[in-house]
N, C-alpha and C positions, 0 to 999 in steps of 0.2 A: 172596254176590251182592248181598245186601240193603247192606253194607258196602262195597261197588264203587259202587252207585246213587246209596248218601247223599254219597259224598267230594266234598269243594269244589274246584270247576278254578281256577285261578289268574288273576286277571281279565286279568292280561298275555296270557294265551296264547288269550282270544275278543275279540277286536278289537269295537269297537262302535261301529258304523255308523254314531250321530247324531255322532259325535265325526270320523269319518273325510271327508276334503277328496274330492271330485268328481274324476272325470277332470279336465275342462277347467280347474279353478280350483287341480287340482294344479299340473297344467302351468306354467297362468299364473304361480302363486308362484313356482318353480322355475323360468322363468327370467327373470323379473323382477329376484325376490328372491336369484337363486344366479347364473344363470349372467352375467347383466349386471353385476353385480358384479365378478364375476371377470376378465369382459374389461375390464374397466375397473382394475383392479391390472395384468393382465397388459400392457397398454398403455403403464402408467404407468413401468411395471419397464421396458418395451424403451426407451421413451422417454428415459426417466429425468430429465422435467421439472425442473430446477432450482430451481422451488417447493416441493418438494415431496420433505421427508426423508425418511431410513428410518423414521421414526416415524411420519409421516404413513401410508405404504405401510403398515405392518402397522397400525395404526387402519382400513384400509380394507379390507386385507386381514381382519380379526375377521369383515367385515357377510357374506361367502358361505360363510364356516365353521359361522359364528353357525346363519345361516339355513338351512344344509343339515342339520344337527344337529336346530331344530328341525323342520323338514318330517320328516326322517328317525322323526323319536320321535311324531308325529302319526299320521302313515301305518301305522308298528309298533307303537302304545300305551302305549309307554316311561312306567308312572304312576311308576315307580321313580327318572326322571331329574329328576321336574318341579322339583324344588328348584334346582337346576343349570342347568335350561331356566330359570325365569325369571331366572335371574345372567345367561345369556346371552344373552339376548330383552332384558333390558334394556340392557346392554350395546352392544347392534346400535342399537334406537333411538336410543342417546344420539347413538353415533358417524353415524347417519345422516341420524339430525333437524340435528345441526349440519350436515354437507355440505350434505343438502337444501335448506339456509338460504342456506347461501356460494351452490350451484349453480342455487337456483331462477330467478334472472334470467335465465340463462345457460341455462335447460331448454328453451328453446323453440329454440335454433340446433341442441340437442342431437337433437329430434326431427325437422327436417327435415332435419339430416342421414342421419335413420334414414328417412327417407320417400325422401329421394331417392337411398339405397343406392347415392352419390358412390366407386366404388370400397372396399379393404377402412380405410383411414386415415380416411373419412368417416363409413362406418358404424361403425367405432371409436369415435372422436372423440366420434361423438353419443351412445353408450352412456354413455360417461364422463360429457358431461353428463347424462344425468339417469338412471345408475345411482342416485346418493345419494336422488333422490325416490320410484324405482319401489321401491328395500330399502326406504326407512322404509314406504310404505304393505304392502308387503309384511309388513314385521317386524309390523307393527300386526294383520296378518290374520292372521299364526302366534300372535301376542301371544292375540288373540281367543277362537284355537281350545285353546289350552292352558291358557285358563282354565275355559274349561266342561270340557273334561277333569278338570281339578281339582276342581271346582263336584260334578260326577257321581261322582268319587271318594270326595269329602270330604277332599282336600288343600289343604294351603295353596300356593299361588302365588304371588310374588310378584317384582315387577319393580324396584322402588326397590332395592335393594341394587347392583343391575348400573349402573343408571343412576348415584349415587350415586358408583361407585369411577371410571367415565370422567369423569365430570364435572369430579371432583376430580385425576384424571391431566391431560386436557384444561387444566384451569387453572393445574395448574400448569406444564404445556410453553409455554402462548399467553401467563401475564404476563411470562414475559424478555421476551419479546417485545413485549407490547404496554407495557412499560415503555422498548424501546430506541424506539420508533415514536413515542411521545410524547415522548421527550428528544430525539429526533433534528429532531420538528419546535418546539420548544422552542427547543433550538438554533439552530437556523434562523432565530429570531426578528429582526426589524432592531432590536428594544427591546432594550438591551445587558442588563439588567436579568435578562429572557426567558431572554438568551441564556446567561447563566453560570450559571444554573440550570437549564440543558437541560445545558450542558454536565458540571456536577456531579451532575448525577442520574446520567447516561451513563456516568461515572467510577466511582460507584459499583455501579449497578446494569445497565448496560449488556450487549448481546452484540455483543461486534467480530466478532463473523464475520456477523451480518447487519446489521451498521455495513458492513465490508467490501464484502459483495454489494452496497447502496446503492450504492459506490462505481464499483460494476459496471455500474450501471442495474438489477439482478435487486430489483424492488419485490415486495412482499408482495401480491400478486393475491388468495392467497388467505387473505387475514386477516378474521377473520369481523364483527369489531367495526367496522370500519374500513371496509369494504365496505358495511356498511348504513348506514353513516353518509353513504359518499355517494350513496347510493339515496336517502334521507331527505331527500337536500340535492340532488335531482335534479343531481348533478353526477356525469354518464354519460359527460361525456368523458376525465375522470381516474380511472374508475372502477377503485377495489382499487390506484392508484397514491398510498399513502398515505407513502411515505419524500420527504423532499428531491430535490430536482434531482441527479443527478450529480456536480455541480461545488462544490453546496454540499455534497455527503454527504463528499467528498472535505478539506473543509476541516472540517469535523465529526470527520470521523475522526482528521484531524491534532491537532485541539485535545484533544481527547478518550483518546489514547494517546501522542501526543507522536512519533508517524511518519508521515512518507510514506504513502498506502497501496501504492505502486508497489515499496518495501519489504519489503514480505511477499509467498507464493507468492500468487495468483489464488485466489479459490474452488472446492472442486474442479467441474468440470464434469463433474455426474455421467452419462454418456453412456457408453456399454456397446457399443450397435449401430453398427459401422462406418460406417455411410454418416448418420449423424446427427453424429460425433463430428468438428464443426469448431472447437469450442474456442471462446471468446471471441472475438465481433467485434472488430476493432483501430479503433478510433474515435480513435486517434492517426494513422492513415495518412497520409504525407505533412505531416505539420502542423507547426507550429514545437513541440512540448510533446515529451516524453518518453512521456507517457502511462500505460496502464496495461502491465502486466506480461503478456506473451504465452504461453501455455501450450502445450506444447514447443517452443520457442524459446531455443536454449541458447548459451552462450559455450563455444567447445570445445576454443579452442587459444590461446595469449595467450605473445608474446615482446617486448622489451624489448629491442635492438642500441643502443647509443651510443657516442661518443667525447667525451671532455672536452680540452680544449685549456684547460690550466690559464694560463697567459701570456697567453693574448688574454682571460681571463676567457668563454669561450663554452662550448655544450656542445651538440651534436646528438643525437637520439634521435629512434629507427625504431620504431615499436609495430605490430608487427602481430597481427591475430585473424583467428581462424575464429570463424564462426559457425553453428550448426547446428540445422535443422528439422526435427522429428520428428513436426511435423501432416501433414494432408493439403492444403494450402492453402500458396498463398505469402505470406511474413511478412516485414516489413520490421524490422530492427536495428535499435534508437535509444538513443541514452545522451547524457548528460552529462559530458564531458570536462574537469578539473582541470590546465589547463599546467603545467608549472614557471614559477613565477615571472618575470615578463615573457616569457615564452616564445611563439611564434608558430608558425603552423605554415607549412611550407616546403616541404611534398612531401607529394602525397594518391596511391596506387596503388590500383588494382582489378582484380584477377584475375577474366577471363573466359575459360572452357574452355580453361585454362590458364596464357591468356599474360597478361604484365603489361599494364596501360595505364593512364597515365600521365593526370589529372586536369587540367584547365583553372582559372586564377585568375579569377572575376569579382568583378562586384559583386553584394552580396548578393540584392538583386531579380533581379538575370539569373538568377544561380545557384540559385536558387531557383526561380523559372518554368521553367528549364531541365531540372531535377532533377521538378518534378510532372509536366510534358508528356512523362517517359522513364518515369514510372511508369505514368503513366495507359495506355501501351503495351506494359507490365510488360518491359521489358527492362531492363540491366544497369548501374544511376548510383550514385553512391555522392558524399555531401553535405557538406560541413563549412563551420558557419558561425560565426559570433560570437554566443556566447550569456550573455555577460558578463564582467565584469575575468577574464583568464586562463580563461576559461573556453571551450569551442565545443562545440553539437552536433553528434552524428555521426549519419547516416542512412543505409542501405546495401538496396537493394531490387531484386530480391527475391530472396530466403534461399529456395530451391526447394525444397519438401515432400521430405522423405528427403532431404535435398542440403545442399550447406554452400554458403559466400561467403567469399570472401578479401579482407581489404583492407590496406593498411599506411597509416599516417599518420608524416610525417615530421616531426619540433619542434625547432626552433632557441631558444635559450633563453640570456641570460646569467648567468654566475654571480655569486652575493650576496657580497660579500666582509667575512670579519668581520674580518679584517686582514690586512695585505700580505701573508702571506706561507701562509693559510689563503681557501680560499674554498668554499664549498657550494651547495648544487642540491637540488630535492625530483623525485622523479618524477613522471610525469604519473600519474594515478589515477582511476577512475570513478566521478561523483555517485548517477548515476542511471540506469538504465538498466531497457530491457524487457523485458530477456532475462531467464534464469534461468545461476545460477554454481552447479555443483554440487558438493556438501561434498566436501571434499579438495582442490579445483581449487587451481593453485597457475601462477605467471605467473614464466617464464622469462628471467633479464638476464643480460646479459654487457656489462658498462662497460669497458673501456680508457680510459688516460689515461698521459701521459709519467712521470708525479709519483706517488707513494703516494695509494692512496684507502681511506677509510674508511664505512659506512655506521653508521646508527640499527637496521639490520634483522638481525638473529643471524642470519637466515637466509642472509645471502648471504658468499661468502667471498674475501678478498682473496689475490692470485695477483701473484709474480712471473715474466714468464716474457720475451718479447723487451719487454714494455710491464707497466705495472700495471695486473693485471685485475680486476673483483668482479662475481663471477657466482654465482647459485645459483639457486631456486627458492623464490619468493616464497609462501608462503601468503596465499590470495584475505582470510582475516582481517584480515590484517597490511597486506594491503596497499592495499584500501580503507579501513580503520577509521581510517588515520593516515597522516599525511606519511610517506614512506620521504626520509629526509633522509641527502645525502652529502655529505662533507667531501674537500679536495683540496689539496694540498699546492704552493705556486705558489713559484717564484723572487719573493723582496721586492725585488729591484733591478730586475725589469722593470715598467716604471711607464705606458709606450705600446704599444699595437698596431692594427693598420691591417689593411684587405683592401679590395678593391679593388670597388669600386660595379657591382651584378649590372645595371644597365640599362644602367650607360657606366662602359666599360674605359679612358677617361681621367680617371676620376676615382676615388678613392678616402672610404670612412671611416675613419676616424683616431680615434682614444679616448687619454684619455691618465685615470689614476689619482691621485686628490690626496685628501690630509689635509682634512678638515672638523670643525669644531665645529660640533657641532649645538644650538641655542639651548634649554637646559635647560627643562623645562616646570615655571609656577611654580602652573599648578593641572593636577590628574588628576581625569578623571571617567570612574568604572567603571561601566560596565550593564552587569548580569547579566540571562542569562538564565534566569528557573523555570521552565521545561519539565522536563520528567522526564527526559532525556537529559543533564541537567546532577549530577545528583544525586549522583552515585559521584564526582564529580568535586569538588563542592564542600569538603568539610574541605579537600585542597590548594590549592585557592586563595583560602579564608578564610584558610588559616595567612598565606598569601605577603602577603594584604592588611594583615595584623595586623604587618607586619614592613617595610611600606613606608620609604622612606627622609624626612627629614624635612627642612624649606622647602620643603613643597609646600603645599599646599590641598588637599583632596581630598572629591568627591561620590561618593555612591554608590546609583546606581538599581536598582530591582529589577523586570526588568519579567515580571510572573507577569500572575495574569488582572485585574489592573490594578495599575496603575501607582504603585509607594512608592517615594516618593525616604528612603531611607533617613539617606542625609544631602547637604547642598549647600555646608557649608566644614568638611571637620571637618581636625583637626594629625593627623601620625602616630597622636598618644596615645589620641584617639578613633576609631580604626581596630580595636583590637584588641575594642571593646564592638560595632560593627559588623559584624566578624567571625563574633561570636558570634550576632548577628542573623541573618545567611545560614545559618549554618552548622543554626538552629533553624526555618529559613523553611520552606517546603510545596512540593515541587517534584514539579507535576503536570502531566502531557499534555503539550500544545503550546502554544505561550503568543505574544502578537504581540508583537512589540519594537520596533514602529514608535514608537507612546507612548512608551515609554522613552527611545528616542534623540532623538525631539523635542525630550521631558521635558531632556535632556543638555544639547541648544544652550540653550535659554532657557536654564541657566543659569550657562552657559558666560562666561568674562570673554577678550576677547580683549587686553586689556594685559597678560593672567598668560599669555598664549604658551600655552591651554591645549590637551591633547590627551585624546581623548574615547576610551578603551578598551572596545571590545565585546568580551564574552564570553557564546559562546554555541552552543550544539546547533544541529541542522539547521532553517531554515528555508524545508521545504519547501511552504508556500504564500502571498500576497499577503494578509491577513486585512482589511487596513489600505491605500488607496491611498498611496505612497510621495510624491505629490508635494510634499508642505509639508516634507519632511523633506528632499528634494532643494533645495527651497527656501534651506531654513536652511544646508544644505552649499554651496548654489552661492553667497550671498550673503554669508555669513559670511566674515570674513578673520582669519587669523592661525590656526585653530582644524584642527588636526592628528587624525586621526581612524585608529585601527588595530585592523583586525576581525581574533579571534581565532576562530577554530571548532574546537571540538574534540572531533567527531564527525565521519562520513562523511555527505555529503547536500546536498542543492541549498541555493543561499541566493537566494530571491527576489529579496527585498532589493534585497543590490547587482547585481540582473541587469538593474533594471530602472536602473540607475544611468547616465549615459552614459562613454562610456571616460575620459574628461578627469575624474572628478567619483568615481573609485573610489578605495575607502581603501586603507591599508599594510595591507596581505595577512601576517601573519604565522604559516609551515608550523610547522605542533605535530606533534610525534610521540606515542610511545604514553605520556609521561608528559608532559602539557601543563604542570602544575605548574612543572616545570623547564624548561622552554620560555620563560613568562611571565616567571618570576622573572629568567631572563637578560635579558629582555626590558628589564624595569625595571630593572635594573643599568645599563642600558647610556644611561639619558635624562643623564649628566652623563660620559660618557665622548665620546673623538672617535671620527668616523665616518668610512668613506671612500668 
């Protein structure tokens, strides 16, 4: 009995009173501190802010785990857990004292939206603002209570540890970031100086996926450095809009990885809940640009019909697509189009609920006002205009949620003849576009022609049957990444061909074929381009330059993030020590080549007949306005100029060129090296 009386009860199992929380100030904690939290994840999760990663989510998610855990161990007198309570308690503070900080501005829209219980998205809304301030004063009260718990034990408690490991996670997820945030406005700089050191920090230490989102407009709202920076600088109307403009995040991005952003997919838009899930606004709508990349927005069906008429030197071609929507919203089509070489287009079709119809020729101002006033009423216009040497936009609207668009462009195009009795063609092929191509996609040709043909493409296969046919299935790789270039087999003794004039049937055009020497050039000047797209490519055309033919002259520019004229008279023999200079150059991101080709004319001789050779990657943005360079091309005489691209992608550049004033275009396939080198062979051979 006496031995029953003396036994010690275990202090877990009598709760004790001074330690234990109040009805009402339970409550309060619990759901301040637990369930306001929690609606405020669960909000975040339906929503699926695009601020706001999965990392973020579970950092937020911790603060009503955290907090329930400890209210849970207060209420039941868990002394056993307290070691763990405060890893967790502090833990909760870190993560909630920083929200607290980003959202306390922003706590006061949070509470009258709770005051004026705006339906269930208002009183949501407001929770999320200032869950992060009601958990931290929360956390602070559990913090309180499970110290004197401890204190009455004689335990130790403590909170730095918990604090201590977010801290250090926290820091290290916000410096990618708050080191792309400072290179991006770095970059940004008008001080060129600024600027190539925003751009090299970026290079190295940068994150392209929230370079990309910049690109998007999707700014950092909630970056916490950045944010009190412009509270501090009382600047509330850019407040948390700490990245570049759009248009320069855009040209940041280019320089900085050496692409397009409209190149890669879109960021994802993390959006879950159907009737929230409309994808990216299209801030390209209607506009002369290309834009950003549309997300479900796809290319679905792609063929290729032409005939070559090898004796008149002509070649027609029918390209038709589908296109197909898989948002909930209507989405306008837009690309960049590559003619064949002097090629034009001849015939525009648009399938509506079925049937064909047949497009009107204007001038570009009509046709274009005409084309916005059929949108702005969303009915059925489809657009094609001149978007530089061989080039045009295509704009087709609108692509109907679930639903496809049909359209065909038709291209008239002459063929390049490399001698009488040979001549070739490149297909048309897309720059740029804002759709999405999906892997395996592959674009359907069937070419006929009287004469044997041949292509650069394995993929397509030649057929004798009442005509010569090459037909197969292009791979979407294959067939943007390079010229698909065909070869044709002509009668050398027909030297004229004629067809008869489409606005008056009494008149005729007439062509007739002749022998030409073309005046040898007695200086060459090569700009390279060092963008990073150049890279894989270089050894072959350092070899070819090391191996140039000799009575020439020759410069060589290199235009990377500034401008080295490598050399401005060097002989053949000094070409091969140049070579070796490219070949050990630094070729990074995107780089302007305005400089360099300026750099070209000055110092260019027009007595040596010379001709100015660019070689170069995509130049998909303006970095540099063109006009001193247009300058030097429209006023310069004698000075022969031939742009070589040997990548897929827009070239500013010459878009911004007028038609009279565009260089010799020359189509590279998938091995440009041998391209080139023909190329050069050919400055002391005749031409026809």
């Amino acid at each position: 009995m006496d031995q029953e009386t003396n036994q010690q009860i275990p202090s877990e199992s009598v709760p004790t009173p001074s330690h234990q929380m109040t009805g009402k100030k339970s409550g309060f904690l619990f759901f301040f501190g637990i369930i306001a939290p929690a609606l405020a994840v669960t909000l975040l999760i339906c929503l699926d802010a695009e601020s706001y990663t999965v990392l973020h989510r579970c950092f937020i998610a911790i603060i009503p785990i955290a907090n329930f855990v400890s209210w849970y161990a207060i209420q039941h007198n868990k002394i056993s857990w307290l070691t763990w309570l405060g890893f967790l308690n502090g833990m909760t503070l870190c993560i909630s004292g920083i929200y607290a900080i980003v959202f306390f501005p922003m706590a006061y829209i949070g509470i009258i939206s709770i005051l004026m219980i705006y339906g269930i998205i208002a009183f949501g809304i407001g929770f999320v603002l200032i869950s992060p301030v009601s958990a931290f004063v929360s956390a602070l009260f559990f913090r309180s209570y499970l110290e004197r718990i401890a204190v009455s034990e004689g335990r130790k408690f403590s909170v730095w540890r918990g604090i201590a490991v977010m801290l250090c996670i926290f820091g290290l997820y916000e410096i990618h970031s708050q080191i792309t945030i400072r290179g991006m406005n770095m970059a940004a700089s008008v001080n060129s100086g600024e600027h190539i050191r925003g751009v090299k920090l970026l290079r190295a230490l940068g994150s392209e996926s929230e370079m990309l989102k910049s690109c998007y407009g999707v700014n950092r709202r909630n970056n916490i450095m950045f944010l009190w920076h412009d509270i501090f600088k009382k600047n509330f109307h850019d407040l948390g809009d700490d990245m570049p403009s759009t248009e320069k995040s855009r040209e940041i991005y280019y320089r900085v990885t050496g692409k397009p952003f409209n190149s890669v997919p879109p960021p994802e838009y993390n959006s879950r809940s159907g009737w929230w899930n409309f994808g990216w606004w299209d801030s390209g709508l209607g506009g002369e640009k290309v834009a950003q990349k549309i997300e479900g927005l796809w290319l679905n069906a792609s063929r290729l019909d032409g005939k070559i008429e090898p004796d008149a030197a002509t070649s027609y071609l029918e390209w038709t697509t589908v296109f197909k929507n898989d948002s909930k919203i209507q989405q306008e089509a837009r690309a960049q189009i590559l003619l064949p070489k002097g090629g034009v287009v001849s015939r525009l079709t648009l399938w509506v609920d079925g049937e064909e119809r047949e497009a009107a020729f204007s001038t570009r101002g009509k046709a274009r006002a005409a084309y916005n006033s059929v949108v702005s009423q969303k009915r059925d216009p489809v657009l094609v205009s001149y978007d530089g040497a061989d080039r045009i936009l295509m704009q087709c609207f609108p692509v109907p949620p679930a639903g496809e668009m049909k359209i065909r462009i038709g291209m008239t195009s002459p063929l390049n003849l490399d001698s009488k009795d040979e001549a070739m063609m490149t297909l048309p092929r897309i720059l740029e576009n804002n759709f999405g191509i999906a892997e395996g996609f592959g674009h359907s040709v069937w070419i006929d022609s009287k004469t044997p043909l041949s292509s650069s493409e394995k993929s397509l296969v030649s057929t004798e049957e009442e005509k010569f046919i090459l037909k197969g299935n292009i791979p979407e790789e294959s067939f943007s990444d390079a010229s698909v270039i065909m070869r044709v087999k002509r009668s050398a003794e027909i030297l004229s061909a004629w067809t008869p004039e489409p606005t008056d049937n009494q008149r005729a055009v007439y062509q007739t074929i002749e022998d030409t020497t073309a005046l040898s050039p007695k200086q060459a000047i090569f700009v390279i381009d060092g963008s990073v797209g150049m890279k894989d490519h270089i050894p072959a055309i350092a070899d070819i330059l090391s191996q140039v033919p000799e009575g020439i002259q020759y410069g060589v520019i290199l235009g990377s993030d500034g401008t080295e004229v490598l050399s401005s008279s060097a002989s053949h023999k000094d070409m091969q020590a140049i070579a070796l200079q490219l070949k050990n150059a630094d070729y990074a991101g995107g780089c302007d080549n305005v400089p360099a080709l300026e750099q070209a004319w000055d110092i260019s001789n027009s007595k040596l007949n010379p001709v100015i050779v660019w070689i170069h990657a995509t130049q998909p943005v303006m970095l540099k306005s063109a006009e001193s360079l247009k300058q030097r091309w429209q006023r310069s005489k004698g000075v022969r100029w031939t742009d070589i691209q040997i990548n897929s992608g827009p070239n500013r550049i010459v878009e911004v060129l007028e038609k009279t004033d565009k260089p010799e275009f020359l189509p590279v396939s998938k091995n440009p090296g041998d391209d080139i080198k023909r190329f050069i062979s050919t400055w002391k051979q005749k031409k026809i």
